[in-house]
C-alpha positions in Angstrom: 4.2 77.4 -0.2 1.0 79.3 -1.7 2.2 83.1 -2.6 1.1 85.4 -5.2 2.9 83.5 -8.1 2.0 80.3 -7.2 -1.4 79.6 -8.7 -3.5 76.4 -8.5 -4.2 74.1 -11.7 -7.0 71.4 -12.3 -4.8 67.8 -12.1 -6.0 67.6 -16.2 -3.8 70.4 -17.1 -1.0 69.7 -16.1 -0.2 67.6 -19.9 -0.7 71.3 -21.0 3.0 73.1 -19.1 6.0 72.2 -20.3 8.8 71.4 -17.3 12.6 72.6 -16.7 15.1 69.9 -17.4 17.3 71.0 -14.6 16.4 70.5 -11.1 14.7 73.4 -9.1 16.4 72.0 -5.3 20.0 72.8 -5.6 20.5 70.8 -2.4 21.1 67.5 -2.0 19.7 67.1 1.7 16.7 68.8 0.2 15.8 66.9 -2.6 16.3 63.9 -0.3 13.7 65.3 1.9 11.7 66.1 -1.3 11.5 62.7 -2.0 10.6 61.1 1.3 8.0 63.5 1.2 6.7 62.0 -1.9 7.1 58.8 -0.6 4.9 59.7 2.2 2.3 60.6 -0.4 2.6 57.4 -2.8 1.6 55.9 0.7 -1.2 57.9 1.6 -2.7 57.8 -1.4 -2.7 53.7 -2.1 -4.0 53.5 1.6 -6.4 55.8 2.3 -6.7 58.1 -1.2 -5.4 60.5 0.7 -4.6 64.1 -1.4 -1.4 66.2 -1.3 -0.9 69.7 -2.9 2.3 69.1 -5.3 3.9 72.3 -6.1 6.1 72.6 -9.0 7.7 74.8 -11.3 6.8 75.1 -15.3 8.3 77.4 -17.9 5.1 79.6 -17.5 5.5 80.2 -13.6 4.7 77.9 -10.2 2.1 76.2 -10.2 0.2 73.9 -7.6 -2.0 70.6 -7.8 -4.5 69.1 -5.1 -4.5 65.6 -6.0 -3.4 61.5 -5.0 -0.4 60.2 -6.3 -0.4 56.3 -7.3 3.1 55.9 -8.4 6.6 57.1 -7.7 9.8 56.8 -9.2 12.9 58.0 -9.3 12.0 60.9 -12.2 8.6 61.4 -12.0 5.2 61.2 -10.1 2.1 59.0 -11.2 -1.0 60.8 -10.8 -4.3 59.8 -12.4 -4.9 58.8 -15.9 -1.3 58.6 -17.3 -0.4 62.5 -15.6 2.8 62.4 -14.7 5.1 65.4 -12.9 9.0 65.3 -13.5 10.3 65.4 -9.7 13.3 67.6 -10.6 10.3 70.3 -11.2 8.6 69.6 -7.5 10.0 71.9 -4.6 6.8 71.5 -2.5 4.7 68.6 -1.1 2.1 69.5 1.3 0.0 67.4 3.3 -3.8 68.4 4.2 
Protein backbone atom coordinates (compact mmCIF):
# COMPACT_ATOMS: atom_id res chain seq x y z
CA UNK A 1 0.00 0.00 0.00
CA UNK A 2 1.35 3.54 -1.21
CA UNK A 3 1.21 6.02 1.98
CA UNK A 4 3.33 8.83 2.88
CA UNK A 5 6.43 6.58 3.96
CA UNK A 6 6.34 4.46 1.31
CA UNK A 7 8.30 5.94 -1.52
CA UNK A 8 9.05 4.58 -4.99
CA UNK A 9 12.71 3.46 -6.10
CA UNK A 10 14.24 2.92 -9.74
CA UNK A 11 14.65 -1.20 -9.91
CA UNK A 12 18.81 -0.23 -10.09
CA UNK A 13 18.74 0.92 -6.62
CA UNK A 14 17.61 -1.42 -4.94
CA UNK A 15 21.68 -3.04 -4.62
CA UNK A 16 22.00 0.35 -2.84
CA UNK A 17 19.39 -0.49 0.80
CA UNK A 18 20.41 -2.87 3.01
CA UNK A 19 17.37 -5.40 4.20
CA UNK A 20 16.11 -6.75 7.80
CA UNK A 21 17.08 -10.28 8.56
CA UNK A 22 13.88 -10.93 10.31
CA UNK A 23 10.70 -11.30 8.52
CA UNK A 24 8.28 -8.19 8.30
CA UNK A 25 4.79 -10.77 8.15
CA UNK A 26 4.42 -12.14 11.55
CA UNK A 27 1.76 -14.47 10.16
CA UNK A 28 2.09 -17.53 8.75
CA UNK A 29 -1.27 -17.52 6.63
CA UNK A 30 0.14 -14.15 5.40
CA UNK A 31 3.35 -14.92 4.30
CA UNK A 32 1.77 -17.91 2.53
CA UNK A 33 -0.37 -15.57 0.71
CA UNK A 34 2.75 -13.37 0.19
CA UNK A 35 4.14 -15.93 -1.62
CA UNK A 36 1.44 -17.06 -3.94
CA UNK A 37 1.30 -13.62 -4.74
CA UNK A 38 4.73 -13.73 -5.94
CA UNK A 39 4.20 -16.71 -7.59
CA UNK A 40 1.53 -15.07 -9.58
CA UNK A 41 4.13 -12.55 -10.56
CA UNK A 42 7.09 -15.05 -11.63
CA UNK A 43 4.20 -16.10 -13.96
CA UNK A 44 3.13 -13.00 -15.33
CA UNK A 45 6.28 -11.81 -15.95
CA UNK A 46 7.83 -15.10 -18.00
CA UNK A 47 4.47 -14.97 -19.98
CA UNK A 48 3.52 -11.85 -20.87
CA UNK A 49 6.41 -9.36 -19.08
CA UNK A 50 3.94 -8.37 -17.16
CA UNK A 51 5.12 -5.65 -14.10
CA UNK A 52 4.12 -5.80 -10.43
CA UNK A 53 4.88 -2.98 -7.75
CA UNK A 54 6.95 -5.03 -4.94
CA UNK A 55 6.85 -3.29 -1.80
CA UNK A 56 9.34 -3.94 0.82
CA UNK A 57 10.93 -2.78 3.83
CA UNK A 58 14.84 -1.49 4.12
CA UNK A 59 16.69 -0.27 7.18
CA UNK A 60 16.11 3.32 5.59
CA UNK A 61 12.17 3.08 5.45
CA UNK A 62 9.52 1.25 2.86
CA UNK A 63 10.13 1.39 -0.26
CA UNK A 64 8.38 0.27 -3.52
CA UNK A 65 9.54 -1.10 -7.12
CA UNK A 66 7.56 -1.16 -10.54
CA UNK A 67 9.21 -3.89 -12.24
CA UNK A 68 9.03 -8.03 -13.75
CA UNK A 69 10.21 -10.66 -11.74
CA UNK A 70 12.09 -13.65 -13.58
CA UNK A 71 12.83 -15.87 -10.76
CA UNK A 72 11.47 -17.01 -7.45
CA UNK A 73 12.67 -18.85 -4.66
CA UNK A 74 12.17 -19.61 -1.42
CA UNK A 75 14.44 -16.37 -0.01
CA UNK A 76 14.49 -14.15 -2.51
CA UNK A 77 13.04 -12.56 -5.80
CA UNK A 78 14.93 -12.41 -9.23
CA UNK A 79 14.49 -9.23 -10.86
CA UNK A 80 16.63 -7.96 -13.82
CA UNK A 81 20.37 -7.99 -14.07
CA UNK A 82 21.35 -10.02 -10.94
CA UNK A 83 18.74 -7.57 -8.47
CA UNK A 84 17.48 -9.63 -6.15
CA UNK A 85 14.84 -8.76 -2.98
CA UNK A 86 15.03 -10.95 0.25
CA UNK A 87 11.14 -12.11 0.46
CA UNK A 88 11.26 -11.94 4.32
CA UNK A 89 11.49 -7.96 3.48
CA UNK A 90 8.30 -8.00 0.93
CA UNK A 91 4.76 -7.28 2.71
CA UNK A 92 3.17 -6.06 -0.57
CA UNK A 93 2.72 -7.36 -4.22
CA UNK A 94 0.54 -5.44 -6.31
CA UNK A 95 -0.76 -6.19 -9.56
CA UNK A 96 -1.35 -3.30 -12.40
Amino acid sequence: MINADTFVIDREDIKNYRFFTTDVIDKIEDRQSRYKDLYKALILGNTRKGKVKIFFKTTEGNRYVETTVWGLTEGFVLLKRDTFIPVASIYEVSFF
